[in-house]
C-alpha positions in Angstrom: 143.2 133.5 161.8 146.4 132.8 163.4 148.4 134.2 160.7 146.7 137.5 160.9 147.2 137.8 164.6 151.3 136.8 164.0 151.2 139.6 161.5 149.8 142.0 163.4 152.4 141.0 166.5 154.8 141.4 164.0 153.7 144.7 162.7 153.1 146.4 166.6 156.9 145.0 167.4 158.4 146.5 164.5 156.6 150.0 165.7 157.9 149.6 169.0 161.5 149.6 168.0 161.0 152.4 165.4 159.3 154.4 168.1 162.1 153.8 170.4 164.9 154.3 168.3 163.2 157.5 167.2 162.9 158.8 171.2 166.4 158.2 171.9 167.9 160.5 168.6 165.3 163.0 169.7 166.5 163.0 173.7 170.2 163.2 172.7 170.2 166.2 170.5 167.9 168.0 173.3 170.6 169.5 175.6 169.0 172.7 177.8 171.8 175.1 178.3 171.0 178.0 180.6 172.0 181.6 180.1 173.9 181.8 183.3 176.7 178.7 181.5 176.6 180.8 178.5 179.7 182.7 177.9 179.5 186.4 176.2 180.5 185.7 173.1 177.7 182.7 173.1 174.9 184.9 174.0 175.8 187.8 171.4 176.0 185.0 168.5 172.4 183.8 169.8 170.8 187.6 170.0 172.4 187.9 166.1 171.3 184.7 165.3 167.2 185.7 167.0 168.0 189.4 165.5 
């Protein structure tokens, strides 16, 4: 009984840290940049790029 319960601890921990370490690579590639910071030559290579 007890070894099933340390399993499962283990098991929920390990999660945890994969879930966490998969949030943070997620947040740091998600950068908003609005169209106003945009310089010309950005927002013609974005319509191209949509186009």
């Amino acid at each position: 009984m007890l070894y099933q319960i340390g399993l499962i601890l283990i098991l929920v921990v390990i999660a945890l840290i994969i879930g966490k370490k998969l949030k943070k690579t997620n947040n740091s590639n998600e950068k908003l940049v609005f169209e106003d910071d945009m310089t010309e030559e950005e927002l013609k290579k974005l319509d191209d790029d949509i186009n």
